[in-house]
Backbone as ProteinMPNN parsed JSONL, in Angstrom:
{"seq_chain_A": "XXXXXXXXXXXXXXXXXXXXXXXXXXXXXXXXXXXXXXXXXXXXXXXXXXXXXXXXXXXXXXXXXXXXXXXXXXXXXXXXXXXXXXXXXXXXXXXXXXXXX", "coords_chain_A": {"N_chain_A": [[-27.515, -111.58, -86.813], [-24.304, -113.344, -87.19], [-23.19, -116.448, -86.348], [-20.359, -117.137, -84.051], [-17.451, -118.133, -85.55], [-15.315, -118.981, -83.598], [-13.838, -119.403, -80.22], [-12.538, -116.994, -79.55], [-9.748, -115.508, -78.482], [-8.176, -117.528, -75.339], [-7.07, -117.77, -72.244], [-4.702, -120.214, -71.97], [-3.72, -123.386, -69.868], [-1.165, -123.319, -67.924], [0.743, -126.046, -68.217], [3.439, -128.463, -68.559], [3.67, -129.666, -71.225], [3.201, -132.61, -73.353], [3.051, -134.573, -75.165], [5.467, -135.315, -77.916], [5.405, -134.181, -80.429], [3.955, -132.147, -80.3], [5.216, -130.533, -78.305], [7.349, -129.902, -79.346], [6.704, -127.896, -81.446], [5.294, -126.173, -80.064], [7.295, -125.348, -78.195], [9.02, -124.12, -80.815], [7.266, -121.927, -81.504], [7.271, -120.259, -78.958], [9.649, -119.84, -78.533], [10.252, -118.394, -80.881], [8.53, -115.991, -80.213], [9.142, -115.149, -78.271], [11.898, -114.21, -79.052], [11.436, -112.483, -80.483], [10.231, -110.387, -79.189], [12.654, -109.702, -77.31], [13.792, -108.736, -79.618], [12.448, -106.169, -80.254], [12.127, -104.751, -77.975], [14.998, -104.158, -77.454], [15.148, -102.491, -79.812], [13.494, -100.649, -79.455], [14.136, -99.382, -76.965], [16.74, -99.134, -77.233], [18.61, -100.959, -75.847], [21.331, -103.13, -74.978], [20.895, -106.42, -75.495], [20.422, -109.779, -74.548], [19.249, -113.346, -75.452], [19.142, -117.083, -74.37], [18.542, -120.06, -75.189], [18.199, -123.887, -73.925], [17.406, -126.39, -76.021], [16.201, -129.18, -74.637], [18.892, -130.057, -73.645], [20.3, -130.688, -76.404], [20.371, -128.732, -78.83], [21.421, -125.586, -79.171], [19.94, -122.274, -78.935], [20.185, -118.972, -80.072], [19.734, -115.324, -78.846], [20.975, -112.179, -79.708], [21.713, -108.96, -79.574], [23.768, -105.87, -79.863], [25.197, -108.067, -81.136], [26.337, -111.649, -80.007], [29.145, -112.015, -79.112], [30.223, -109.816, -78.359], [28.316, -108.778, -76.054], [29.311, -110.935, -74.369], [31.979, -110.055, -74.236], [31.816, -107.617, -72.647], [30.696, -108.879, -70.474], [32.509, -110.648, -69.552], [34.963, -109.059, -69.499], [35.303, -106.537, -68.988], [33.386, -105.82, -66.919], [33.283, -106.178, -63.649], [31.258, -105.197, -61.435], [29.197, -105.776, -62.745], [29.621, -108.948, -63.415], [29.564, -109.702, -60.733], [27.103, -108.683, -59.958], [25.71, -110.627, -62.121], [26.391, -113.18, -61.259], [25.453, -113.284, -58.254], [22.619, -113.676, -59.111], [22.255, -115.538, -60.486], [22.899, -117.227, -58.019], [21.133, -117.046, -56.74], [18.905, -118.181, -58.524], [19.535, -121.079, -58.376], [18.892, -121.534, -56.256], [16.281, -121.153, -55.837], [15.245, -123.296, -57.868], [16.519, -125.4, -56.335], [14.641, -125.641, -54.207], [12.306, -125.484, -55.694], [12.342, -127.9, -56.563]], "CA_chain_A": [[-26.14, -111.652, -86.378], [-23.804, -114.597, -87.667], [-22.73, -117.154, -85.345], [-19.125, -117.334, -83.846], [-16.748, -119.45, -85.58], [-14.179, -119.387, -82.721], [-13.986, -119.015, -78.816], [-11.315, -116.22, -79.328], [-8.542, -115.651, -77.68], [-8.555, -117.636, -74.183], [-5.953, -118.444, -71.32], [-4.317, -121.56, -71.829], [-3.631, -123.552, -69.189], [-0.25, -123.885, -68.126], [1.243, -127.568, -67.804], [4.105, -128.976, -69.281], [3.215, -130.784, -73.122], [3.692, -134.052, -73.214], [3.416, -135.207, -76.67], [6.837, -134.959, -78.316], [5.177, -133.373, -81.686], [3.273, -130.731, -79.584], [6.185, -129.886, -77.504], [8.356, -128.955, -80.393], [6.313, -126.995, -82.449], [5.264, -125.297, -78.824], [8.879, -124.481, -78.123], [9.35, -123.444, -81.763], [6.479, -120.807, -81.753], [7.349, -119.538, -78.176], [10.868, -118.948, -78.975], [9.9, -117.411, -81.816], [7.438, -114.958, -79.794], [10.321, -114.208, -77.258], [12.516, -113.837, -79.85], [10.952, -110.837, -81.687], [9.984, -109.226, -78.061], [13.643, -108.824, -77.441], [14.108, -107.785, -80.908], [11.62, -105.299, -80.24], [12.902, -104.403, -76.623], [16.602, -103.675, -78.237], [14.943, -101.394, -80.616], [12.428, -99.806, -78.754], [14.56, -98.877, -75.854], [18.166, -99.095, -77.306], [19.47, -102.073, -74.675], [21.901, -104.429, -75.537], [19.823, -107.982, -74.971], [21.232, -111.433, -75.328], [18.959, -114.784, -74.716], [19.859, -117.91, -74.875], [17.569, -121.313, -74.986], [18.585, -125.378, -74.322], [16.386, -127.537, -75.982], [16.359, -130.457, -74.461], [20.094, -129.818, -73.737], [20.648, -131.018, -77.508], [20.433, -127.917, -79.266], [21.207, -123.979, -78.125], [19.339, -120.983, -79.97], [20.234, -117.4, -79.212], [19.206, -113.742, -80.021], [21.5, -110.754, -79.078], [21.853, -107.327, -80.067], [24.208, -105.413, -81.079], [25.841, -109.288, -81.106], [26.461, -112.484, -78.819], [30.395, -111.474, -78.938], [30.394, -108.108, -77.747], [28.284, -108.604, -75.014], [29.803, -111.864, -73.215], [33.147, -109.911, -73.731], [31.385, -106.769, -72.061], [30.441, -108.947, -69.51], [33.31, -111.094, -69.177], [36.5, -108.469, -69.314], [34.961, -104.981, -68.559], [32.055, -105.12, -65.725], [33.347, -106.614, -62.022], [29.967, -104.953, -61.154], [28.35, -106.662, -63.466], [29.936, -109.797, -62.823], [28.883, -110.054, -59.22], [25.38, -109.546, -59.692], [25.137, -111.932, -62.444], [26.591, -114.55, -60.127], [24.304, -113.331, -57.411], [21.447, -113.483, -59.918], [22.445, -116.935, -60.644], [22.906, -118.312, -57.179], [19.418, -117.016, -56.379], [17.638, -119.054, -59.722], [19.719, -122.401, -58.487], [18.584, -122.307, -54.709], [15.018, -121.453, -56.746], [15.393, -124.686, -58.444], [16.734, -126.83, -55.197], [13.612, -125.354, -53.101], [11.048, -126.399, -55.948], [12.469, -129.829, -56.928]], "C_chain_A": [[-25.603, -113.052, -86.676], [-23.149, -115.221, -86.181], [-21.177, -117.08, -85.061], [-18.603, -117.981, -84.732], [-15.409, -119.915, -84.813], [-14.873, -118.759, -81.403], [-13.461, -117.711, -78.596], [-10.243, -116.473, -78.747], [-8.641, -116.021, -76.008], [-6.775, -118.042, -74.003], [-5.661, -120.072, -71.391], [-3.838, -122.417, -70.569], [-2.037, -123.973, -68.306], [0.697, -125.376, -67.616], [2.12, -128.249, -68.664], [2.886, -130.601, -70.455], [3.727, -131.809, -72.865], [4.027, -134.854, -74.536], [4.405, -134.725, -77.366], [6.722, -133.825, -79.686], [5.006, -131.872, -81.216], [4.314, -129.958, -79.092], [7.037, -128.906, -78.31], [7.716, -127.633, -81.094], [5.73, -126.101, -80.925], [6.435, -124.291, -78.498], [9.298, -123.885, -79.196], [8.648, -121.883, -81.906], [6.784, -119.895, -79.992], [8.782, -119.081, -78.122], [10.773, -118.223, -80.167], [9.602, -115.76, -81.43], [8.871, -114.397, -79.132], [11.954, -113.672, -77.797], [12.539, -111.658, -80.466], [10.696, -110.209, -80.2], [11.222, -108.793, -77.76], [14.099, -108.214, -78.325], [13.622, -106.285, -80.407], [12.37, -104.389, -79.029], [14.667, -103.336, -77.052], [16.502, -102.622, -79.259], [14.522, -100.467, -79.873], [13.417, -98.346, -77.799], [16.381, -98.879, -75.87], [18.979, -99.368, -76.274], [19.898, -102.73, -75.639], [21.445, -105.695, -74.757], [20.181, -109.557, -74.861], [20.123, -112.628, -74.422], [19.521, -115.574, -75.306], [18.802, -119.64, -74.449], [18.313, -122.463, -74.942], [17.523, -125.857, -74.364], [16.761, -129.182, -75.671], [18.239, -131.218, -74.183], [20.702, -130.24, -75.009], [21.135, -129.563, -78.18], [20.406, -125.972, -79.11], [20.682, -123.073, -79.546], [19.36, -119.886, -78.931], [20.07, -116.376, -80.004], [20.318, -112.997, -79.021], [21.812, -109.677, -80.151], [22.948, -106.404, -79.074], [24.444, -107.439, -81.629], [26.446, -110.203, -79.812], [27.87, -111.733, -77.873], [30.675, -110.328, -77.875], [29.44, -108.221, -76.142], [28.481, -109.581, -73.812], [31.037, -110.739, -73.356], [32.883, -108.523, -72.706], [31.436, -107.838, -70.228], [31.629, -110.005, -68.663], [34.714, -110.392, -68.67], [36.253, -107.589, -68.837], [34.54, -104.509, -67.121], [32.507, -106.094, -64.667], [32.317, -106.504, -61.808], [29.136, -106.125, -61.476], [28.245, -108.193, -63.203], [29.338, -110.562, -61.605], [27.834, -109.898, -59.374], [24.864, -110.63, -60.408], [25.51, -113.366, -62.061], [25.476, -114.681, -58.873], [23.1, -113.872, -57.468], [21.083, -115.147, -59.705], [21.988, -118.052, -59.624], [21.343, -118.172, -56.884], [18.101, -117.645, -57.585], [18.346, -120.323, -59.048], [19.26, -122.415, -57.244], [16.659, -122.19, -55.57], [14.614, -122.774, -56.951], [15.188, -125.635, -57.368], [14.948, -126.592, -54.639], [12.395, -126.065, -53.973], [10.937, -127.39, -56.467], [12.984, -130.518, -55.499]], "O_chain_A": [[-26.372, -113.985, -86.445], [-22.748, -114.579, -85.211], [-20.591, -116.922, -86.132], [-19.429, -118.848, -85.018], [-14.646, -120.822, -85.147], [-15.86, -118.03, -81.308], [-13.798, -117.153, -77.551], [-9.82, -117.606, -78.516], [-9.074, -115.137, -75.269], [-5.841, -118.35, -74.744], [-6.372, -120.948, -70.897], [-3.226, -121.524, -69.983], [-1.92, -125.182, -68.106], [1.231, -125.432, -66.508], [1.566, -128.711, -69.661], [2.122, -131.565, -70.421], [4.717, -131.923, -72.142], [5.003, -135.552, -74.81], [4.321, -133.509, -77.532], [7.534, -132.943, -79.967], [5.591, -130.839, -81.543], [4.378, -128.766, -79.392], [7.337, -127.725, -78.137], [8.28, -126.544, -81.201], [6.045, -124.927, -81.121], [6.53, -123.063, -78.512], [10.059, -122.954, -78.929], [9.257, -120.887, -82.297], [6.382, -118.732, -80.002], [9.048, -117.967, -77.671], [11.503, -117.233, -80.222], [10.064, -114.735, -81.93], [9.494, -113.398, -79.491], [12.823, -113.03, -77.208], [13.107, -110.58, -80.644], [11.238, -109.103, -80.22], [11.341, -107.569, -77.818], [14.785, -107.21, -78.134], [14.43, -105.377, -80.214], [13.103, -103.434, -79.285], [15.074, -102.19, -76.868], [17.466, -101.936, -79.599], [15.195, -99.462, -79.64], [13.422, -97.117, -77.876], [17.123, -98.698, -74.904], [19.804, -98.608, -75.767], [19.387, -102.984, -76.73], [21.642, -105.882, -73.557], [19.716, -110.232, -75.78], [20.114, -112.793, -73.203], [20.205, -115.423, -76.318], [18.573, -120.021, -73.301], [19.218, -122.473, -75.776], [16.702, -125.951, -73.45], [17.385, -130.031, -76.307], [18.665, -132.349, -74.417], [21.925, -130.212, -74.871], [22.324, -129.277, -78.033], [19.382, -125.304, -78.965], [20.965, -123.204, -80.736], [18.951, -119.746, -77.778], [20.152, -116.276, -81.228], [20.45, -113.227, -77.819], [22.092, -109.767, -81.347], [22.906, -106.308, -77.847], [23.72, -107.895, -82.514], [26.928, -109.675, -78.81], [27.9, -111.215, -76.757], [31.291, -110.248, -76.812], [29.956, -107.721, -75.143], [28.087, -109.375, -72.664], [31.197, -110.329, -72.206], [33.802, -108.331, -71.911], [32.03, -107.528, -69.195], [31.648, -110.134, -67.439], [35.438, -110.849, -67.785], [37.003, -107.425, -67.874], [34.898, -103.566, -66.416], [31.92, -107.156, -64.873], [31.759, -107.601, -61.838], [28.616, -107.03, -60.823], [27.193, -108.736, -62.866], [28.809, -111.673, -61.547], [27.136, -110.849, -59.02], [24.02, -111.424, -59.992], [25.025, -114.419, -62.476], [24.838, -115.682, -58.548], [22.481, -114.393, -56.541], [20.184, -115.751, -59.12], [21.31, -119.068, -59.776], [20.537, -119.1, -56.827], [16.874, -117.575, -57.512], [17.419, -121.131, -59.106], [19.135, -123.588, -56.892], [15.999, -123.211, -55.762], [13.736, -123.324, -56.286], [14.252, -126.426, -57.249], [14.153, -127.522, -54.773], [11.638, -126.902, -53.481], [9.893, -127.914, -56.855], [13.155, -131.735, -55.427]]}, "name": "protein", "num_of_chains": 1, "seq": "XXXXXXXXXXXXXXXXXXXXXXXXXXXXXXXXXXXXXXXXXXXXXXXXXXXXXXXXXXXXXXXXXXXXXXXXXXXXXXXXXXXXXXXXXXXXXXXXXXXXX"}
């Protein structure tokens, strides 16, 4: 039997990167990954999807399906409903935030 030449696939540990090189090419390959899963998601299951990333508040990258357009104006002119929970949604990620900083 031949010897390994890798560990495989293990759990990484998670802790913010520190080295500025690492970080990027980190954030490049995990927006990548979460990229193609909503791709996938929007196919799969015929949802309209929209993310939206700040790096480093410098630079924004976004995916949506059908398109960005169509579904801020969905969610801006059409859905009251909608509206209110994604304010709800909202206030409940910023008290998130206060509670663990």
């Amino acid at each position: 039997m031949l010897p390994r030449k890798s560990k495989g696939l293990q759990k990484i540990q998670m802790a913010r990167v520190e080295k500025a090189s690492d970080l990027l090419v980190t954030f490049s390959k995990r927006r990548h990954g979460l990229f193609t899963n909503a791709s996938e998601l929007s196919i799969l299951c015929g949802v309209e999807i929209a993310t939206i990333f700040f790096s480093g508040g410098i630079k924004v990258f976004s995916f949506s399906h059908p398109s960005v357009e169509n579904l801020f104006n969905f969610i801006l002119f059409q859905q009251q409903e909608f509206k209110r929970v994604l304010c709800d949604f909202s206030n409940i990620i910023l008290q998130l935030i206060l509670v663990t900083h």
